[in-house]
LONU-286640 format. One record per residue (C-alpha): chain; x, y, z. Coordinates in Angstrom, 3 decimals. Layout:
% residues N
["A" [X Y Z]] ...
***
This chain:
% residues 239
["A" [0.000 0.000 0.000]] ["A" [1.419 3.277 -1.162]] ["A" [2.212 5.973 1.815]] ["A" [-0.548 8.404 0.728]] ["A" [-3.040 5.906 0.519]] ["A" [-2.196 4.624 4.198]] ["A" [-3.009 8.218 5.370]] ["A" [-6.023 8.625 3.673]] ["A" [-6.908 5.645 5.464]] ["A" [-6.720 6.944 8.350]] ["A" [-8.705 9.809 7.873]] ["A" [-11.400 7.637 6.354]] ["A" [-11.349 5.905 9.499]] ["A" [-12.615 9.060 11.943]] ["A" [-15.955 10.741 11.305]] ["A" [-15.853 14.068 10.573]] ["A" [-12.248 14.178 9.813]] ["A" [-10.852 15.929 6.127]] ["A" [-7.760 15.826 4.294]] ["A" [-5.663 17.222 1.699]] ["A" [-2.237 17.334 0.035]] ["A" [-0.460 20.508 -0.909]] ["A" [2.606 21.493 -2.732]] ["A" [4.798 23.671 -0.624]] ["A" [8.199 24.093 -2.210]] ["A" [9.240 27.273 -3.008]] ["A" [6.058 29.005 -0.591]] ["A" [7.494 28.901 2.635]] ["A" [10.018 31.343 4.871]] ["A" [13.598 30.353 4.544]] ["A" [13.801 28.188 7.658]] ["A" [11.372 25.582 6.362]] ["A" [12.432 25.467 2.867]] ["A" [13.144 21.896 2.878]] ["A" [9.358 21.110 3.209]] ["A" [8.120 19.735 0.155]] ["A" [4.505 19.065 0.771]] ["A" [1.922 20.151 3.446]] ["A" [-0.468 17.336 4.702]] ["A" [-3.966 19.368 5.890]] ["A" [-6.481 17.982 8.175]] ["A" [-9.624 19.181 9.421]] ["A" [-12.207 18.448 11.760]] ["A" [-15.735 19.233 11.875]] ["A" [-16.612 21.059 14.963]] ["A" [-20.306 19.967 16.836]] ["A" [-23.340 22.180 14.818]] ["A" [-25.139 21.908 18.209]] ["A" [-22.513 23.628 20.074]] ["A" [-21.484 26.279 16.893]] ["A" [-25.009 26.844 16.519]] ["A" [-25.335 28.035 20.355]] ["A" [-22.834 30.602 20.024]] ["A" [-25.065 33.697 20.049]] ["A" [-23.629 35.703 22.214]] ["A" [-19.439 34.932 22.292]] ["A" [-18.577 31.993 23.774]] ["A" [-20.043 29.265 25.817]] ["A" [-18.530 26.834 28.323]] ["A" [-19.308 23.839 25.781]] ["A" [-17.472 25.749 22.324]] ["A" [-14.426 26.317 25.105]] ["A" [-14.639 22.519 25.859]] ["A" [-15.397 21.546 22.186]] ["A" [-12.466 23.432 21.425]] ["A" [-10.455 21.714 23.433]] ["A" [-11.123 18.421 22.583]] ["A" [-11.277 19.045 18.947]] ["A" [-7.457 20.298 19.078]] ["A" [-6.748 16.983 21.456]] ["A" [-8.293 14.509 18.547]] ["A" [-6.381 15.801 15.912]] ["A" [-3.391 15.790 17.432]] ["A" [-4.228 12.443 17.703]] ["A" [-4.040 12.218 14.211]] ["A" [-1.163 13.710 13.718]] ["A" [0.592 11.150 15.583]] ["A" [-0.798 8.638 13.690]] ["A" [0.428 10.236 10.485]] ["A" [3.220 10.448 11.911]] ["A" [4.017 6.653 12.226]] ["A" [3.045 6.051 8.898]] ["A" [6.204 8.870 7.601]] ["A" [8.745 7.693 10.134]] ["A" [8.230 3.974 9.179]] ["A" [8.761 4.795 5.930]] ["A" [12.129 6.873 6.734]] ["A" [10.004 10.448 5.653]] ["A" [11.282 13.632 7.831]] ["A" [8.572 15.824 8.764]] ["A" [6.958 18.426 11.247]] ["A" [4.172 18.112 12.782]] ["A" [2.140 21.943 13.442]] ["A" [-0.140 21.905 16.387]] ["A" [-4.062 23.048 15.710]] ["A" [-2.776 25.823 18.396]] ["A" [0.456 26.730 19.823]] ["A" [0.831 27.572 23.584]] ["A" [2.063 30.919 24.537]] ["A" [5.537 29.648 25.693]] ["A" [5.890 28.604 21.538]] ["A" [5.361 31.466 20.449]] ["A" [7.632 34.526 19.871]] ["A" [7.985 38.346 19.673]] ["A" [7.361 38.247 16.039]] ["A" [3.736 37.032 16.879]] ["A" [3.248 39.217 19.651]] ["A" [3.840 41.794 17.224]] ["A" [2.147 40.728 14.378]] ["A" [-0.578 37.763 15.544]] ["A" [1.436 35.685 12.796]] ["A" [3.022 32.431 13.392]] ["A" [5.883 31.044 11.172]] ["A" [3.038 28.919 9.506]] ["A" [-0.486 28.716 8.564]] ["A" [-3.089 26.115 8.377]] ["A" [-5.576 27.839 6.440]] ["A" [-2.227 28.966 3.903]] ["A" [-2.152 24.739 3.673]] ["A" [-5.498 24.382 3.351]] ["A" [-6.218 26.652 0.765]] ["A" [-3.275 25.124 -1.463]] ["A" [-4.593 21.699 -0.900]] ["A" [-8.110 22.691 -2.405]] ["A" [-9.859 22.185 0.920]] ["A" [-11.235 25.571 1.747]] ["A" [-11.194 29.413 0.995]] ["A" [-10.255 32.349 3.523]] ["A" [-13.403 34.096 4.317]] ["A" [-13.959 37.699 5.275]] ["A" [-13.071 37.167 8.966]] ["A" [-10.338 35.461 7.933]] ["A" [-11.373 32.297 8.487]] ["A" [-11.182 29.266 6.539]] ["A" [-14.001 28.177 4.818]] ["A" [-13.899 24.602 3.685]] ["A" [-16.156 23.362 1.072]] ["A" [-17.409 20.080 3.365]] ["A" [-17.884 22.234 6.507]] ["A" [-17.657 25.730 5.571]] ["A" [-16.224 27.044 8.747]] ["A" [-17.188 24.702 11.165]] ["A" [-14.121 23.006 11.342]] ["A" [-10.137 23.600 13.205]] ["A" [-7.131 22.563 11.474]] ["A" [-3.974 21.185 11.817]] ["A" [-0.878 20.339 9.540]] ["A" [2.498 17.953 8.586]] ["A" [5.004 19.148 6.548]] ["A" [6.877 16.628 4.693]] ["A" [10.321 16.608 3.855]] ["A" [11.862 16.080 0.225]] ["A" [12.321 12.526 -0.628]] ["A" [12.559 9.937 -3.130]] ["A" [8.317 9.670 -3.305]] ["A" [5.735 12.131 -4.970]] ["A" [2.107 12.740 -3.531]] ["A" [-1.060 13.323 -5.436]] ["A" [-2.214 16.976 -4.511]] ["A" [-5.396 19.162 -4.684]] ["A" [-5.607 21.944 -6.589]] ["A" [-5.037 25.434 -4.668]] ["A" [-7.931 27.737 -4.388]] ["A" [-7.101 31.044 -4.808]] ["A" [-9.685 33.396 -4.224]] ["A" [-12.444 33.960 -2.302]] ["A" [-15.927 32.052 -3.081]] ["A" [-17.659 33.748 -0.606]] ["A" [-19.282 36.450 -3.176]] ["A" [-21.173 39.355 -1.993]] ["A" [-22.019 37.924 1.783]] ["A" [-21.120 39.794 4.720]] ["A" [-23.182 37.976 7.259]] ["A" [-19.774 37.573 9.055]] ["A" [-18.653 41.170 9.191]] ["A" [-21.533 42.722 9.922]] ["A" [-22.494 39.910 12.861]] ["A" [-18.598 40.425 14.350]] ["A" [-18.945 42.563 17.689]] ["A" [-15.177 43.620 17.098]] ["A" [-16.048 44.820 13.900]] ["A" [-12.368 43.557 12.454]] ["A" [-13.267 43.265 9.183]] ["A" [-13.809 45.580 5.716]] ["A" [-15.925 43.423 3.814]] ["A" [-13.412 42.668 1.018]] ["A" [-12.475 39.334 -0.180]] ["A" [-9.613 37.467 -0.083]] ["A" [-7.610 36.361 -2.717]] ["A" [-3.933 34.589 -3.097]] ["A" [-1.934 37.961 -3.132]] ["A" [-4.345 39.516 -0.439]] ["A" [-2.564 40.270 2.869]] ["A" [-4.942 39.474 5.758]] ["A" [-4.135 42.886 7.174]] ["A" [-6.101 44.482 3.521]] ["A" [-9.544 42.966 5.138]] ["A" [-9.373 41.762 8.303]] ["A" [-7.892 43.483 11.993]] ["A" [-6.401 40.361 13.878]] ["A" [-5.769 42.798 17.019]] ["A" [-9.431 44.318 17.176]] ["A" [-10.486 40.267 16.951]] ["A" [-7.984 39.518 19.537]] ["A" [-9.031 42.205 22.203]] ["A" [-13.258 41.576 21.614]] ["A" [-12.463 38.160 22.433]] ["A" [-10.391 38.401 25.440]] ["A" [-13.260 40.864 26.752]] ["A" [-15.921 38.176 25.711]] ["A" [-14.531 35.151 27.446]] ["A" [-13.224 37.458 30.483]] ["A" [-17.074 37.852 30.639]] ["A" [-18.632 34.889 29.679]] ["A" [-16.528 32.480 30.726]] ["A" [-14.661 34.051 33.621]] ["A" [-11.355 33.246 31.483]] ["A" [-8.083 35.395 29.700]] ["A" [-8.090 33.163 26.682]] ["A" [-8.802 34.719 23.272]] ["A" [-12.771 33.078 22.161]] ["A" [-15.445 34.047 20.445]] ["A" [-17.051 32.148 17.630]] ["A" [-19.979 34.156 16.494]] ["A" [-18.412 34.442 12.712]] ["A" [-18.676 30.504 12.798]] ["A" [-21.836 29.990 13.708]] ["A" [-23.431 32.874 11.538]] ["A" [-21.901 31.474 8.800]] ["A" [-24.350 30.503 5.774]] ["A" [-21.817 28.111 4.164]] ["A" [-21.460 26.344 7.905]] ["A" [-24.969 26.062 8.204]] ["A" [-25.709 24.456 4.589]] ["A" [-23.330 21.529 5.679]] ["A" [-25.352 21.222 8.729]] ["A" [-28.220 21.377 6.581]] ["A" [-26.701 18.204 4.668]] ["A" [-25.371 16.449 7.055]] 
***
């Protein structure tokens, strides 16, 4: 059984669970240049839960949350056997980092050294949306992500095509329903900095005051723009 096929399977294997293979040489900062492909994976988030979120969030999103990120980390493990037992380097990225990983440069900028959704979208799996989230064709944006990059090697694997620009059209359900009001309204598209549309510090403070009220916490959570999603609620709708 060929590698790629043997992580497909396990994706297959977990409800709710998506996948896709992206080219990455030649798109990513100096330091992890000898990445040749990104392996994206998704998982659908509750539509009870998302569609609960009225008001910022709830105790059951923050727990949701929580055990969404431990699942496919999960996962990532597992992919993980499958590369080392076939002598493949890689690096596994983390649905979210903890604060002692990241650095000044984020602090500064709310920008880690990689992005899922910058995977996602090159593996065909999803769009950015106006609140900069991703928007995945299965799930819309009901859904967190998490990564491997694979190091060059003597193997090639079958990859989606990249989606590069926004298929959200003329919908601002999301901008107009976000209480930080951090984004413009304009659509994303490969060249589009997320700075052009969307205000990642506005998004940051509205949800620090949100779950300091809601949940008595200082994380950063919110989740209205998921749940008002139209895209997110279609899937629901199909599912």
């Amino acid at each position: 059984m060929q590698i790629q096929e043997k992580i497909y399977n396990i994706i297959k294997a977990s409800p709710g669970h998506i996948i896709g293979f992206a080219k990455m040489h030649g798109l990513l900062d100096a330091k992890l240049q000898k990445y040749k492909y990104a392996i994206s994976i998704g998982k659908r988030l509750d539509d009870l839960i998302i569609d609960s979120i009225a008001n910022g969030p709830i105790s059951e999103y923050n727990e949701l949350y929580r055990e969404t990120n431990a699942k496919l980390e999960m996962q990532l493990d597992r992919i993980g056997q499958v590369l080392e037992t076939a002598s493949i380097g890689y690096k596994t990225v983390k649905p979210t980092l903890q604060k002692n990983e990241l650095d000044e440069e984020y602090e500064n900028t709310l920008r880690t050294e990689f992005s899922h959704k910058f995977a996602a979208t090159q593996a065909g799996i999803g769009w950015i949306g106006k609140t900069d989230l991703l928007i995945s064709k299965e799930y819309g944006p009901r859904l967190r992500l998490s990564t491997i990059l694979v190091e060059n090697g003597d193997f090639e694997f079958k990859t989606g095509t990249p989606i590069i620009e926004s298929e959200c059209g003329n919908c601002t359900i999301c901008v107009s329903n976000c209480p930080a009001q951090a984004a413009n309204g304009k659509k994303w598209s490969i060249g589009t900095d997320r700075d052009e549309f969307y205000d990642a510090f506005k998004c940051r403070e509205k949800c620090r005051e949100l779950a300091k009220r809601n949940l008595q916490s200082d994380m950063s959570l919110c989740g209205i723009c998921i749940s008002v999603c139209p895209i997110g609620k279609k899937a629901r709708e199909r599912s």
